[in-house]
N, CA, C and O atoms as CSV, one atom per row, in Angstrom:
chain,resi,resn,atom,element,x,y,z
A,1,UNK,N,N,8.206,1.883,35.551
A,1,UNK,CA,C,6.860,2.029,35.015
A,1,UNK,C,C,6.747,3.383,34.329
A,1,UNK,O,O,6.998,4.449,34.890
A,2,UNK,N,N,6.387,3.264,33.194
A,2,UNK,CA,C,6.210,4.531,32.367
A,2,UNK,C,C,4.969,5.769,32.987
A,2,UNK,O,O,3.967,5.550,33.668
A,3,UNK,N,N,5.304,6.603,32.647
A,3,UNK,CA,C,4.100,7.567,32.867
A,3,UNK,C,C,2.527,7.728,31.917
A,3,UNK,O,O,1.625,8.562,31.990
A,4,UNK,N,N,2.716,6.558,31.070
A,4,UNK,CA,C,1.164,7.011,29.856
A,4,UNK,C,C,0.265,5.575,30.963
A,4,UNK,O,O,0.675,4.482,31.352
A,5,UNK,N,N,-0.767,6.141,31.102
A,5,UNK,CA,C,-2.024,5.416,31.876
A,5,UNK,C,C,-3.097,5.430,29.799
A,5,UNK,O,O,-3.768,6.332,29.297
A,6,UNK,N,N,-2.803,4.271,29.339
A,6,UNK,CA,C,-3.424,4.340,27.812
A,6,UNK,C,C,-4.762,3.051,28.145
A,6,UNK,O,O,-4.677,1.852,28.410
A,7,UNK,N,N,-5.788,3.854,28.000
A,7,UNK,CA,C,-7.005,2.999,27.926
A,7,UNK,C,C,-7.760,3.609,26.686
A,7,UNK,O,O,-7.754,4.715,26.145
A,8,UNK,N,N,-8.587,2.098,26.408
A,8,UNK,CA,C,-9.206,2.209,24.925
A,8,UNK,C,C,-10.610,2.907,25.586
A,8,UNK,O,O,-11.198,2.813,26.664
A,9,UNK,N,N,-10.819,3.704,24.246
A,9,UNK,CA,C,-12.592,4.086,24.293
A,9,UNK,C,C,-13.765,2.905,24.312
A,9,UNK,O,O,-14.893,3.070,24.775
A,10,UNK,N,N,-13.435,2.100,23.917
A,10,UNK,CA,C,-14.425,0.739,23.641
A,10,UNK,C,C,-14.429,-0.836,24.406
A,10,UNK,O,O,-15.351,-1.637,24.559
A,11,UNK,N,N,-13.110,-0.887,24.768
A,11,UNK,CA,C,-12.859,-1.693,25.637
A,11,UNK,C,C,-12.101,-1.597,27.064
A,11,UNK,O,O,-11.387,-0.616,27.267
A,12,UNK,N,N,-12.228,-2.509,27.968
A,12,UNK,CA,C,-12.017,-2.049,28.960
A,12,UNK,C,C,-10.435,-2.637,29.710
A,12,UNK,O,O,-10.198,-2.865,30.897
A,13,UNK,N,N,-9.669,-2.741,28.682
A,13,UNK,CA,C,-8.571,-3.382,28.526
A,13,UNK,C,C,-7.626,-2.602,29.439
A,13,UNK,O,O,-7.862,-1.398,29.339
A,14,UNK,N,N,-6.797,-2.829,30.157
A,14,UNK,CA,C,-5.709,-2.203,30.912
A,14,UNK,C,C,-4.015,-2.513,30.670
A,14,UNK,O,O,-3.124,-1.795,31.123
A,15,UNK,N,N,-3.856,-3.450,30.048
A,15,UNK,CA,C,-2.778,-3.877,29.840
A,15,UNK,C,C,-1.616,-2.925,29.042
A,15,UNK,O,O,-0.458,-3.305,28.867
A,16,UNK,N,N,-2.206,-1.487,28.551
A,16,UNK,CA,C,-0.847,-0.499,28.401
A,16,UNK,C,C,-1.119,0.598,29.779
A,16,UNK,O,O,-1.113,1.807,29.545
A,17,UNK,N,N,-1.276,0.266,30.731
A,17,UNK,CA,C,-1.357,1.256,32.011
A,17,UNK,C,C,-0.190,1.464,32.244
A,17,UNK,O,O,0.172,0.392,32.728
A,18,UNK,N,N,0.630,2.093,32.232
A,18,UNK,CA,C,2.172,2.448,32.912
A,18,UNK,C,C,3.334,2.711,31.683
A,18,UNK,O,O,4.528,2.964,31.847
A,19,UNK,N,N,2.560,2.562,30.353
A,19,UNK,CA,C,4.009,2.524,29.170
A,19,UNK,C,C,4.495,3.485,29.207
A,19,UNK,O,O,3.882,4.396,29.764
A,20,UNK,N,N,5.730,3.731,28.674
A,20,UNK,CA,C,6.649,4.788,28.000
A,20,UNK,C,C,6.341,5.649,27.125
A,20,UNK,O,O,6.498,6.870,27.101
A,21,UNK,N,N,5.628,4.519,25.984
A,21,UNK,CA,C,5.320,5.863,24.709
A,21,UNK,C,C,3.899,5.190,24.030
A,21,UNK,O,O,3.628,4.012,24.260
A,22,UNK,N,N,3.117,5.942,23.271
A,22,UNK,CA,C,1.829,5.346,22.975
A,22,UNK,C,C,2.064,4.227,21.764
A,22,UNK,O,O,2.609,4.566,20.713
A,23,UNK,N,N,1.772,3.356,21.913
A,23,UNK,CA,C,1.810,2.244,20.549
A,23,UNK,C,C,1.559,3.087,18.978
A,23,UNK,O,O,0.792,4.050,18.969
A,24,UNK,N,N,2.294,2.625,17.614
A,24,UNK,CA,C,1.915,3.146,16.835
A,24,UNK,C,C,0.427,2.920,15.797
A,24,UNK,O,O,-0.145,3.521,14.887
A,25,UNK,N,N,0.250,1.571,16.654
A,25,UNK,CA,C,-0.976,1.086,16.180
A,25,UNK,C,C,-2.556,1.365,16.371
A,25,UNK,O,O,-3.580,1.053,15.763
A,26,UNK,N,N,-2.215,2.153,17.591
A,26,UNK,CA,C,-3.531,2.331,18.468
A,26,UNK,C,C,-3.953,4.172,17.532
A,26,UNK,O,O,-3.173,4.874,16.889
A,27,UNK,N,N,-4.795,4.309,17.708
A,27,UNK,CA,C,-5.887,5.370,16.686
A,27,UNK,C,C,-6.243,6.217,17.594
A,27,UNK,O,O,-6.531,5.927,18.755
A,28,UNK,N,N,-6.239,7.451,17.043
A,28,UNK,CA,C,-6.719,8.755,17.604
A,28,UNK,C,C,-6.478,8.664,19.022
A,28,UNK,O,O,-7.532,8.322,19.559
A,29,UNK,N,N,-5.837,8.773,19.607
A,29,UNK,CA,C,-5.289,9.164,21.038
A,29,UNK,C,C,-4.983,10.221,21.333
A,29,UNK,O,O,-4.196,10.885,20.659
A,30,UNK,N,N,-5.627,10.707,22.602
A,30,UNK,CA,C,-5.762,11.846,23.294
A,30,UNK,C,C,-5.224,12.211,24.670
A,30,UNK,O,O,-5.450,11.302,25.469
A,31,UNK,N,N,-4.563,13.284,25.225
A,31,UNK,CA,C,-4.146,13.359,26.000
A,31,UNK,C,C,-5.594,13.870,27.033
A,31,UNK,O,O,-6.295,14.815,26.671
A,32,UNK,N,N,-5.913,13.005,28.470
A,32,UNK,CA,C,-7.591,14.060,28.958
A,32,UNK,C,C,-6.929,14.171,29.929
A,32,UNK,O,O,-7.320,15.260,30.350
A,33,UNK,N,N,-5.760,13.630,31.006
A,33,UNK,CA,C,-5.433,14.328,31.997
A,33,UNK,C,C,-4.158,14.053,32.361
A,33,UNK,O,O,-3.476,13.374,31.593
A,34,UNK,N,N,-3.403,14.701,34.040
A,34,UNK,CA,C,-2.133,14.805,33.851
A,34,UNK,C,C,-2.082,13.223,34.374
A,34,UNK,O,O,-3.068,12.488,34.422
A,35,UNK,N,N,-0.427,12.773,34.838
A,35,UNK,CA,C,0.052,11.542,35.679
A,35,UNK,C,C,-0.817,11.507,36.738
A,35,UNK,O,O,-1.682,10.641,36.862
A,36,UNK,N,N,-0.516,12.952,37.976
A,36,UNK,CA,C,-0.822,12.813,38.860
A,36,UNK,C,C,-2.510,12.757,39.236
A,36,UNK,O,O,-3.078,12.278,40.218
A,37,UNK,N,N,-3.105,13.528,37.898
A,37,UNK,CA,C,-4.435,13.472,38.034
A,37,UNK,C,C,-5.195,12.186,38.536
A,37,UNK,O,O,-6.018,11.874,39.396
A,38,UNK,N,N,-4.356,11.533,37.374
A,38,UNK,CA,C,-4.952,9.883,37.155
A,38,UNK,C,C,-4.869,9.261,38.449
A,38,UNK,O,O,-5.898,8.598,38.577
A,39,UNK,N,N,-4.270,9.172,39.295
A,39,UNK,CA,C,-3.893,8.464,40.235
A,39,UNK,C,C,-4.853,9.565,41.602
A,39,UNK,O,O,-4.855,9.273,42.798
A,40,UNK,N,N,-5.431,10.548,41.119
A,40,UNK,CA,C,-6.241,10.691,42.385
A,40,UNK,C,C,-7.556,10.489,42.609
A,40,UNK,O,O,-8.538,10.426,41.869
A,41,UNK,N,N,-7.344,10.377,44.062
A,41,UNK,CA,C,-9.279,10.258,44.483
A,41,UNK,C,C,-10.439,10.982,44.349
A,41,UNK,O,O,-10.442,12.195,44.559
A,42,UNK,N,N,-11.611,10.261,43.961
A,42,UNK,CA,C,-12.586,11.122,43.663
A,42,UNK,C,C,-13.109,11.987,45.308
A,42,UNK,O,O,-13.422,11.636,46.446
A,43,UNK,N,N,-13.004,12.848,44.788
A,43,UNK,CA,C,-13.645,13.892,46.075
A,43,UNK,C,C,-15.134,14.156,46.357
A,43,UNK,O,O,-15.928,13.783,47.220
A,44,UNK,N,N,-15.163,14.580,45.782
A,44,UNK,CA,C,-16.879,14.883,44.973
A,44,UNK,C,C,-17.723,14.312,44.645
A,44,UNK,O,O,-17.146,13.339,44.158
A,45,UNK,N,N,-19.043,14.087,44.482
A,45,UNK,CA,C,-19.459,13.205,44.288
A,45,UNK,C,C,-19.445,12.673,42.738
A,45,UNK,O,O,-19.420,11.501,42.360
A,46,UNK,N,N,-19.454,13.189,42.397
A,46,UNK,CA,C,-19.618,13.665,40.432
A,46,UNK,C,C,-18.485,13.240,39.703
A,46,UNK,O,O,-18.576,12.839,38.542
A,47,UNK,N,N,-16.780,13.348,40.704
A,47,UNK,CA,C,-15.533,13.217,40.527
A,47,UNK,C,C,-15.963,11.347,39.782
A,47,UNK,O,O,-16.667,10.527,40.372
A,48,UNK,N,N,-15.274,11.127,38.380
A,48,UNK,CA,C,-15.016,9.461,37.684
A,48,UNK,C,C,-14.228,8.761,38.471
A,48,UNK,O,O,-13.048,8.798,38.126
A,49,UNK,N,N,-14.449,8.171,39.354
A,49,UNK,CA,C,-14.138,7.488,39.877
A,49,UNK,C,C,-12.194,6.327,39.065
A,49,UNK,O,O,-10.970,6.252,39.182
A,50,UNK,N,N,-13.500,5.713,38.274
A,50,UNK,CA,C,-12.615,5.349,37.206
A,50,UNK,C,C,-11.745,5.812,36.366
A,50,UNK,O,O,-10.799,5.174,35.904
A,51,UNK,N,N,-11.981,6.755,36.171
A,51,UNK,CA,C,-11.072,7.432,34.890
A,51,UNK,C,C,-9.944,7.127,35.015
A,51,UNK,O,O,-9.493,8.203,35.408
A,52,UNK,N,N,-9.077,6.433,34.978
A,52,UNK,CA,C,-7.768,6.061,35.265
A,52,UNK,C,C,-7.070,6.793,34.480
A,52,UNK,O,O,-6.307,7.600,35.010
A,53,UNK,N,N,-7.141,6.709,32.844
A,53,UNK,CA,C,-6.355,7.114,32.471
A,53,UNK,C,C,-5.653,8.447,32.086
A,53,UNK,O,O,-6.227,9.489,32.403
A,54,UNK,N,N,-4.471,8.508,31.434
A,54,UNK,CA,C,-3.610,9.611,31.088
A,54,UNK,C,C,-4.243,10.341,29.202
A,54,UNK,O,O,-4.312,11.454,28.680
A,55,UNK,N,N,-4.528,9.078,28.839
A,55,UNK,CA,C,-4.867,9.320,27.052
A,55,UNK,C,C,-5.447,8.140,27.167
A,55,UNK,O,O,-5.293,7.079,27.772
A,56,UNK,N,N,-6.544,8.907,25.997
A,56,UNK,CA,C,-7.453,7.537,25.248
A,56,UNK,C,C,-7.406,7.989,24.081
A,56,UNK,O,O,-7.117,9.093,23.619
A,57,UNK,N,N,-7.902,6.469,23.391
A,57,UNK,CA,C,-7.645,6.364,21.866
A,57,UNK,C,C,-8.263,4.919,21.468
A,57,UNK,O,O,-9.189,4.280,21.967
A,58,UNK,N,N,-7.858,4.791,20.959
A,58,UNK,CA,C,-8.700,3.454,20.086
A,58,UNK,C,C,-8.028,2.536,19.987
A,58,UNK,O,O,-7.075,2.810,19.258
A,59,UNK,N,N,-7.991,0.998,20.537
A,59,UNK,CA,C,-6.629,0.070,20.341
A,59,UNK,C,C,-6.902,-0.702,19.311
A,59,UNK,O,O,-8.092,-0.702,18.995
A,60,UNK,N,N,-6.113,-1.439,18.606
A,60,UNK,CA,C,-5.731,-2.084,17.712
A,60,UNK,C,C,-7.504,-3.185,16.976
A,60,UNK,O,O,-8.115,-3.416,15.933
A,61,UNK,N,N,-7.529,-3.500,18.562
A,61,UNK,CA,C,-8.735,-4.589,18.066
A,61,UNK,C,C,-9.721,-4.014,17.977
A,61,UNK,O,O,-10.300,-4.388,16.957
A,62,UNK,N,N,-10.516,-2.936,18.742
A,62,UNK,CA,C,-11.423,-2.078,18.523
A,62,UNK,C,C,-11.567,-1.372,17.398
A,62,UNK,O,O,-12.685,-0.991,17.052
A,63,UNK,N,N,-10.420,-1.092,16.651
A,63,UNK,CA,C,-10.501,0.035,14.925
A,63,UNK,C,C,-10.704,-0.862,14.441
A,63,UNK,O,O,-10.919,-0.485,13.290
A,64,UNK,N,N,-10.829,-2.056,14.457
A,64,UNK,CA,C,-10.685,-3.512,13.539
A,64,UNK,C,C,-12.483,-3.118,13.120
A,64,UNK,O,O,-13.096,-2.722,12.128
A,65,UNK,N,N,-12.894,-3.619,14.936
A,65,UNK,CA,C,-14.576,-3.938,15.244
A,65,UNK,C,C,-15.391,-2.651,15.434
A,65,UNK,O,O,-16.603,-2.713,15.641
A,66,UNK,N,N,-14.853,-1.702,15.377
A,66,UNK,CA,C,-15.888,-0.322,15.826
A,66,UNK,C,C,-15.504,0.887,14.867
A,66,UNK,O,O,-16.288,1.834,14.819
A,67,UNK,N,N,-14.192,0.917,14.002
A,67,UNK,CA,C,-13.985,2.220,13.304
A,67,UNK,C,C,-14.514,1.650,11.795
A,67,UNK,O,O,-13.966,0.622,11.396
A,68,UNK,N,N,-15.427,2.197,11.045
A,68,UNK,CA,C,-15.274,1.903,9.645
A,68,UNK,C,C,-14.954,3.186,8.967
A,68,UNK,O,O,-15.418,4.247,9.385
A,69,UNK,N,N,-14.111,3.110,7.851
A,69,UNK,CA,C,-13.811,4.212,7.052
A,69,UNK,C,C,-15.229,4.008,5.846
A,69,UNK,O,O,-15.707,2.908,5.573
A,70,UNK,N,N,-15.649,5.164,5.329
A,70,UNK,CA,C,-16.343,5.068,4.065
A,70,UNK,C,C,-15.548,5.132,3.071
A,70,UNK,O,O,-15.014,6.186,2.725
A,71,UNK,N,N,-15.352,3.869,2.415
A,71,UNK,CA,C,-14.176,3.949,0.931
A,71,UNK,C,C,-15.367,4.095,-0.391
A,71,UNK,O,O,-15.554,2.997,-0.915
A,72,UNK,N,N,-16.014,4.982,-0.883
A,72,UNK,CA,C,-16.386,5.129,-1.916
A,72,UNK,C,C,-15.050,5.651,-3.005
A,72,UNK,O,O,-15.273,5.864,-4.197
């Protein structure tokens, strides 16, 4: 199992949780925390529970339905 935890900003898709390397298709991806981060418990009350992931970015079907470029 790879070390990238990759979830989209817009959808709630999980299916690249564990890859190797980030897809070349997926848009603006960001690194917000480490491996081990991801995988710990919220302490606090405030602590995201969810946040699973390692990087977010934008996947394939979402830049389709949510990114528009202005082409003037």
């Amino acid at each position: 199992m790879g070390k990238i935890r990759l979830g989209c900003l817009f959808c709630d898709r999980d299916d690249f949780d564990g890859v190797d390397e980030i897809p070349a298709d997926w848009y603006a991806v960001d690194h917000v925390q480490s491996y081990e981060d991801s995988y710990a418990e919220a302490v606090e009350k405030s602590d995201p529970v969810f946040d699973w992931q390692t990087h977010l970015g934008v996947c394939p079907l979402c830049e389709d339905s949510h990114c528009f470029v202005n082409e003037e």
